[in-house]
DRENDO-657987 format. One record per residue (C-alpha): residue number from 0; residue in three letters; x, y, z. Coordinates in steps of 0.2 Angstrom, whole numbers, plus 5000, padded with zeros to 4 digits. Example, Ala and Ser with C-alpha at 12.3 -4.5 7.8 and 13.67 -1.06 7.14 Angstrom:
% DRENDO-657987
{0; "ALA"; {5062; 4978; 5039}} {1; "SER"; {5068; 4995; 5036}} 
//
This chain:
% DRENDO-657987
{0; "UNK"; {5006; 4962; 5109}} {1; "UNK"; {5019; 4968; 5120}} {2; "UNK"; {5012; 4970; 5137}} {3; "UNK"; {5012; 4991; 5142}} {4; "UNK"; {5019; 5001; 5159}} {5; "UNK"; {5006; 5001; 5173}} {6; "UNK"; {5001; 5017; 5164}} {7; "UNK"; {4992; 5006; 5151}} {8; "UNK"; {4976; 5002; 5153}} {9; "UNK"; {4974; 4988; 5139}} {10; "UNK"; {4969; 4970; 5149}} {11; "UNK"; {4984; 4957; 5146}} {12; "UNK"; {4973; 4943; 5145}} {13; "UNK"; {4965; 4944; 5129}} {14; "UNK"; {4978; 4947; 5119}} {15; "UNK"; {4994; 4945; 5129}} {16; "UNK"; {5012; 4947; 5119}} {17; "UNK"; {5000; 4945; 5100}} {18; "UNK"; {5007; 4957; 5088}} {19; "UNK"; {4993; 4972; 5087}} {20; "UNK"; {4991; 4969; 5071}} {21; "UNK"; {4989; 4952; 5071}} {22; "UNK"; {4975; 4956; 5086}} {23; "UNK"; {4965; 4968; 5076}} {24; "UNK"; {4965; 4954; 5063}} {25; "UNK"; {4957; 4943; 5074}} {26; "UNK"; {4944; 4956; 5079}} {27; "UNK"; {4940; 4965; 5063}} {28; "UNK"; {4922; 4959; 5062}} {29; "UNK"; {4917; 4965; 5078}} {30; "UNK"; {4921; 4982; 5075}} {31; "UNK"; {4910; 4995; 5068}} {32; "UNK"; {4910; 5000; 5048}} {33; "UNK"; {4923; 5017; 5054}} {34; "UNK"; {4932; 5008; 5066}} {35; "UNK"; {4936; 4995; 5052}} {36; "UNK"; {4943; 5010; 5041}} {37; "UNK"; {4955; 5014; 5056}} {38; "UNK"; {4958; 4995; 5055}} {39; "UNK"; {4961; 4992; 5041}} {40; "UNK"; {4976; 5007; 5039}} {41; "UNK"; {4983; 5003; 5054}} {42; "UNK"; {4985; 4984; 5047}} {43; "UNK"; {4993; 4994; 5031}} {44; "UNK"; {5001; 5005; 5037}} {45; "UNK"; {5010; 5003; 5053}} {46; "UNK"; {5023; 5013; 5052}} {47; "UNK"; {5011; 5029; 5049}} {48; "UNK"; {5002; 5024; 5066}} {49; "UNK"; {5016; 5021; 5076}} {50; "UNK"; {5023; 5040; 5074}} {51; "UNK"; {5006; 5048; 5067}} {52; "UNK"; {4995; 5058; 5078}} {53; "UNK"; {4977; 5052; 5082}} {54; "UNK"; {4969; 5068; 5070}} {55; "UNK"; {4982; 5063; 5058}} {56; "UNK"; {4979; 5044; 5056}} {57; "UNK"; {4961; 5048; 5056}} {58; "UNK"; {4963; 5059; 5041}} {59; "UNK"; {4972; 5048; 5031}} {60; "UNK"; {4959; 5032; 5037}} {61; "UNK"; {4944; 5045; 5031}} {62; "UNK"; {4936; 5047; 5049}} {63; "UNK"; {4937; 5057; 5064}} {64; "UNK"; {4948; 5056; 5079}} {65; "UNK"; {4935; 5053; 5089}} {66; "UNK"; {4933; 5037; 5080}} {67; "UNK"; {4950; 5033; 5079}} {68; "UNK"; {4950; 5034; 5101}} {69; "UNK"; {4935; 5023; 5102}} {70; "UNK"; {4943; 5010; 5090}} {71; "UNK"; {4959; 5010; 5104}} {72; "UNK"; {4945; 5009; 5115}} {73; "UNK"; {4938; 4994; 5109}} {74; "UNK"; {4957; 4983; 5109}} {75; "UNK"; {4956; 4987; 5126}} {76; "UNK"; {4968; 5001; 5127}} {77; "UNK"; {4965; 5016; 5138}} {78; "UNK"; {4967; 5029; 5122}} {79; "UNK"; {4976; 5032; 5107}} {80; "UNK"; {4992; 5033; 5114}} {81; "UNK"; {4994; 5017; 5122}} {82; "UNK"; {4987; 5010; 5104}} {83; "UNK"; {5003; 5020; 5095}} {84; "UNK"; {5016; 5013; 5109}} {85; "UNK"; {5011; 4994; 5104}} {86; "UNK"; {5012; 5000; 5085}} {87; "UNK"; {5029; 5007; 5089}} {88; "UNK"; {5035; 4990; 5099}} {89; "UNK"; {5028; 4979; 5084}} {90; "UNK"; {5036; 4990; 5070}} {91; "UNK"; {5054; 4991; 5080}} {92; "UNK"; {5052; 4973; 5083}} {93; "UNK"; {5049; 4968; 5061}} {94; "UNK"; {5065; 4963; 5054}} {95; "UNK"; {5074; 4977; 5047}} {96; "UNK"; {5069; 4969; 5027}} {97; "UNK"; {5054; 4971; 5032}} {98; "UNK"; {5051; 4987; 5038}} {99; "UNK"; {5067; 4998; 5034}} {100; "UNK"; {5066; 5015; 5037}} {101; "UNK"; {5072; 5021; 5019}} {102; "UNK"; {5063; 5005; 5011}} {103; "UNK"; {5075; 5003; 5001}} {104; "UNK"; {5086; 4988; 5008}} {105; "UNK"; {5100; 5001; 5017}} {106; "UNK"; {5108; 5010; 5000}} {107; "UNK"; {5110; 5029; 5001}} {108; "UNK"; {5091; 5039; 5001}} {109; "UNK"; {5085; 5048; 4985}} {110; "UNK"; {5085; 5067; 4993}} {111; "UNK"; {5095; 5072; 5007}} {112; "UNK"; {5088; 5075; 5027}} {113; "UNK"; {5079; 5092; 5024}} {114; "UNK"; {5070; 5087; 5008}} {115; "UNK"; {5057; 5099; 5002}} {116; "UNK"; {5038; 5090; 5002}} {117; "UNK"; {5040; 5089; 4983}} {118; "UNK"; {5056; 5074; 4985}} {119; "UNK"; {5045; 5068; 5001}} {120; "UNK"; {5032; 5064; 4990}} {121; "UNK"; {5044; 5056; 4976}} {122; "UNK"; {5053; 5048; 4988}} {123; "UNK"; {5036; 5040; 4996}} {124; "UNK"; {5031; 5034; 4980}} {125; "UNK"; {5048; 5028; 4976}} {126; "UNK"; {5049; 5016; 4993}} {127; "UNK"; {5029; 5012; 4988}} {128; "UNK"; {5035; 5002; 4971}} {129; "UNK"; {5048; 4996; 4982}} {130; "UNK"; {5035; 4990; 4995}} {131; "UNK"; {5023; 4984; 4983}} {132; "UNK"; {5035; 4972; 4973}} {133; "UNK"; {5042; 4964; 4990}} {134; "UNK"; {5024; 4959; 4995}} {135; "UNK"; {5015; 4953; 4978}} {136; "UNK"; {5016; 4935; 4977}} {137; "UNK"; {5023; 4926; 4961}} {138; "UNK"; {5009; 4916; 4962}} {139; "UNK"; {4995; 4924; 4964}} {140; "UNK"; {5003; 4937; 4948}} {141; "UNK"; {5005; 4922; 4938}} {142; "UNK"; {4984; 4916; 4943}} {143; "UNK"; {4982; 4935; 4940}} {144; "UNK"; {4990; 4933; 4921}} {145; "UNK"; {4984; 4916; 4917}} {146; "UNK"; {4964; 4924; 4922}} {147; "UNK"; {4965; 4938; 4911}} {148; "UNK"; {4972; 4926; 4896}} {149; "UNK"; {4958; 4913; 4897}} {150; "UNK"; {4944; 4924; 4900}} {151; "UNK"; {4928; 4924; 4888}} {152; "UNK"; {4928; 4943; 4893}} {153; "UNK"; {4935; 4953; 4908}} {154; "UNK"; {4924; 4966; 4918}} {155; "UNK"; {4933; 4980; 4929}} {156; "UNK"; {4925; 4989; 4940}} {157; "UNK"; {4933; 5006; 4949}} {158; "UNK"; {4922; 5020; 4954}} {159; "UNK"; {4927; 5039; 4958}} {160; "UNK"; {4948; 5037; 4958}} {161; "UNK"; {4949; 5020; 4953}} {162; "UNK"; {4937; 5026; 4938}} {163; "UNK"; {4953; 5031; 4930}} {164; "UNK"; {4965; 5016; 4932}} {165; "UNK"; {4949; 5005; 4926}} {166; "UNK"; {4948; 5013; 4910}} {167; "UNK"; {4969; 5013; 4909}} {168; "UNK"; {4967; 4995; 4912}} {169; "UNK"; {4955; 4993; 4899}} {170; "UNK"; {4964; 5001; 4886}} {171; "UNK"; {4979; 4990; 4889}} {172; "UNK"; {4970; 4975; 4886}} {173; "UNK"; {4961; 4982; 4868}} {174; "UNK"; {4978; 4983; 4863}} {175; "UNK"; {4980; 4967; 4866}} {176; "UNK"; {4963; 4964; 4858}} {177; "UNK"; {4957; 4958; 4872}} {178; "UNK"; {4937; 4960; 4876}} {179; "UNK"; {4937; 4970; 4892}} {180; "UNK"; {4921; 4982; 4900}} {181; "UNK"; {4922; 4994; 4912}} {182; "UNK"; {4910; 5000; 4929}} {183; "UNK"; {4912; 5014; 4934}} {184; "UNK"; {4896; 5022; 4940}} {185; "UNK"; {4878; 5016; 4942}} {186; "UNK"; {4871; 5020; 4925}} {187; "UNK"; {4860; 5009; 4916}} {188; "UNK"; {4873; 5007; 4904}} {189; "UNK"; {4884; 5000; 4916}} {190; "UNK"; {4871; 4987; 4927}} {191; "UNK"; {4867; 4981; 4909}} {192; "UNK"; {4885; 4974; 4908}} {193; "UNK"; {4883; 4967; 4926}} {194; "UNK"; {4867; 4959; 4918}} {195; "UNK"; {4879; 4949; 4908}} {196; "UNK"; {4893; 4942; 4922}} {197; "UNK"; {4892; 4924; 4919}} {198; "UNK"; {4905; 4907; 4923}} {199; "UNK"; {4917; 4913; 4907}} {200; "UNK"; {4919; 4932; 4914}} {201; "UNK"; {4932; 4939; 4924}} {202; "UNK"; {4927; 4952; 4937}} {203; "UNK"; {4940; 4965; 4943}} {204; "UNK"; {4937; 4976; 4958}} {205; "UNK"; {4948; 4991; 4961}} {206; "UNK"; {4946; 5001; 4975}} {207; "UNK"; {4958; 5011; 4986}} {208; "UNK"; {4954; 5012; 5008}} {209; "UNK"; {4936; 5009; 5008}} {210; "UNK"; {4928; 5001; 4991}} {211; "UNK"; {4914; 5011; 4984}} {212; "UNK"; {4897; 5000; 4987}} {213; "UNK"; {4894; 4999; 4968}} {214; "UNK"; {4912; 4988; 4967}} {215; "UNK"; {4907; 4979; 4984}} {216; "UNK"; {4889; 4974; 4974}} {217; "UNK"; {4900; 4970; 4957}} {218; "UNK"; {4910; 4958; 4966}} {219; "UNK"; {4896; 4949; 4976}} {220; "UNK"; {4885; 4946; 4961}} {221; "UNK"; {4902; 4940; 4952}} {222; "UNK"; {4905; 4925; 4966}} {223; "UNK"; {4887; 4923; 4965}} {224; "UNK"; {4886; 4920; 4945}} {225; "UNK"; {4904; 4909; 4949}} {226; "UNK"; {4911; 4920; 4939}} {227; "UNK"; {4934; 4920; 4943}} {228; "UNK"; {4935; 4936; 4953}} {229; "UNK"; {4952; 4947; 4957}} {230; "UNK"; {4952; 4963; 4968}} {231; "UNK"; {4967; 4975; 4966}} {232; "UNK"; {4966; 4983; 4984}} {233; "UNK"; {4978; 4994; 4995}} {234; "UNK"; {4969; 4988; 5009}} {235; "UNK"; {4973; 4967; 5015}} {236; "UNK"; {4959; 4967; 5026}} {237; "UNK"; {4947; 4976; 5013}} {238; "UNK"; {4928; 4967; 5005}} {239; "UNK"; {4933; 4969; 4989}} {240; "UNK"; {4949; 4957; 4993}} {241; "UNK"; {4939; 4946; 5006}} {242; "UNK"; {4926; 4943; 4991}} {243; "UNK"; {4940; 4938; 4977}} {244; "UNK"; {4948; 4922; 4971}} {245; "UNK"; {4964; 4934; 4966}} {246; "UNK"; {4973; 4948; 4975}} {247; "UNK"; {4986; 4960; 4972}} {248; "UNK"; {4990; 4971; 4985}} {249; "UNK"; {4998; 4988; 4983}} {250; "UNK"; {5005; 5001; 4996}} {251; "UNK"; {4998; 5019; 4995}} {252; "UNK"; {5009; 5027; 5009}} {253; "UNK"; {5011; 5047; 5005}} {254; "UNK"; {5012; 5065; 5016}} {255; "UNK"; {5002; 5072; 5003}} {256; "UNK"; {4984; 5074; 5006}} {257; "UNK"; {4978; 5061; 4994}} {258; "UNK"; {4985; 5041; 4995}} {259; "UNK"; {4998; 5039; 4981}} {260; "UNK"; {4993; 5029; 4965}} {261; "UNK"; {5010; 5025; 4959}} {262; "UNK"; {5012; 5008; 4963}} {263; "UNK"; {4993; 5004; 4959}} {264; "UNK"; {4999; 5010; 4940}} {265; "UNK"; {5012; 4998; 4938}} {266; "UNK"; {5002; 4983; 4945}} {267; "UNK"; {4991; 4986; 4929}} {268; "UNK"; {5006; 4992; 4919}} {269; "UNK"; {5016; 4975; 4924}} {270; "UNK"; {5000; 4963; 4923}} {271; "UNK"; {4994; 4969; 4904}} {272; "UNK"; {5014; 4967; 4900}} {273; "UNK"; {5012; 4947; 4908}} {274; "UNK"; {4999; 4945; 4895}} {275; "UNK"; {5007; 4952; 4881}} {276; "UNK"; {5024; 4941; 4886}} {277; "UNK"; {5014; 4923; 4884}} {278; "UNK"; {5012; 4928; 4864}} {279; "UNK"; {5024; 4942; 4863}} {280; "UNK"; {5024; 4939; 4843}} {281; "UNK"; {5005; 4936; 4840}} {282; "UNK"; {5004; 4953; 4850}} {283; "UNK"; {5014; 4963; 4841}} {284; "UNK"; {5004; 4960; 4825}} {285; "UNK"; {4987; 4964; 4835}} {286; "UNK"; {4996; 4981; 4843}} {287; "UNK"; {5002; 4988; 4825}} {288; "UNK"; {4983; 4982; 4818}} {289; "UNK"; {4976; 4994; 4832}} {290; "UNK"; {4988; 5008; 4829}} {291; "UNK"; {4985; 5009; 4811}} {292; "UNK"; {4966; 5009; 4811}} 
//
């Protein structure tokens, strides 16, 4: 991390000239459960703490600000602000791919300077897509595909406002007559079907910022029943992901008041359409089957 003025109070030995992002990597498991949500969004996120305020950041990291001082607190910064400078020093410092202010490689933006929230919010989701593609690797997509494929039967789990992109995901792969189950809640119905994770099974967990305990338990009992394991997460430093064999990451960057879901939907668009390209012909057959029942 980039050493601060002699206004900064952050001691220069622990971490010295180490990227902050890299440093609260290396700390992550000493912080508290809420000053891993701040963690974990500045890891994500870094160009949203370099410019946001600390109430801000703590709204979009579902805590308080008081938590998100404490969490400078505990890097060894004197407050929040110092905190922000060493975001701002890394995020100028990232290659200009990797973090370009438009996201989209230097062409023209989609709306013009004053763009009303409405273009802000398409334009966020637009450089989220952008965003997501850049950092999914081709070979963890390709383990991704080649899971679904050879699964006995595959079990996703998304509870609250991954509920929704579960059951999307589950109806993709029904078209493709594949077996697939969801969890979404703690209903008998639905620990009956964890009942039955075994070696053959492939466990999904979704979750967006900080998974819901019902997919932190799903995927715990998967790696414990060996059973093959993926986490689709917007969050790299997130259980889910630490617990799975597989991960997809997605950005969910938004000025709206809820994290965007655009690029999670073409994650599960793009992974049910891998599958249905390794048999595009068989597919077909089993697609117009379904639509004609």
């Amino acid at each position: 991390m980039k050493q601060g003025s002699s206004s900064t109070a952050a001691p220069a030995a622990p971490h010295g000239h180490q990227a902050l992002s890299g440093y609260i990597r290396t700390r992550f498991d000493d912080f508290s459960r809420s000053q891993k949500d701040v963690a974990q969004y500045i890891v994500d996120h870094l160009d949203e703490a370099a410019f946001q305020t600390a109430e801000e950041l703590a709204r979009r990291a579902n805590t308080s600000s008081s938590t998100v001082v404490r969490f400078s607190q505990a890097l060894g910064f004197e407050g929040f602000p110092e905190l922000q400078q060493a975001a701002r020093d890394e995020y100028r410092r990232r290659p200009p791919g990797q973090a370009a202010e438009n996201g989209n490689g230097g062409a023209a933006p989609l709306f013009s300077l004053d763009h009303t929230e409405f273009e802000s919010a398409l334009a966020s989701d637009h450089v989220n897509v952008e965003d997501t593609a850049h950092k999914l690797s081709r070979s963890e997509v390709e383990a991704a595909i080649d899971a679904i494929v050879s699964a006995e039967k595959v079990l996703i789990a998304g509870a609250d406002q991954m509920a929704f992109f579960a059951s999307y995901l589950r109806h993709l792969l029904m078209l493709l007559d594949l077996r697939a189950e969801i969890v979404a809640s703690p209903s008998q119905e639905a620990l009956g079907r964890l009942s039955r994770i075994d070696e053959q099974t492939l466990v999904i967990g979704m979750s967006a910022g900080r998974p819901h305990p019902l997919i932190t338990r799903t995927m715990k009992l998967a790696r414990h029943r060996k059973a093959t394991t993926m986490a689709i997460t917007d969050a790299t430093l997130s259980e889910v992901a630490r617990l799975a064999r597989i991960r997809l990451y997605y950005s969910s960057n938004t000025p709206a008041f809820v994290r965007s879901h655009t690029a999670l939907l073409s994650i599960i668009q793009a992974l049910a359409y891998g599958v249905y390209s390794r048999d595009a012909q068989s597919y077909d057959v089993r697609i117009k089957a379904f639509r004609l029942k």
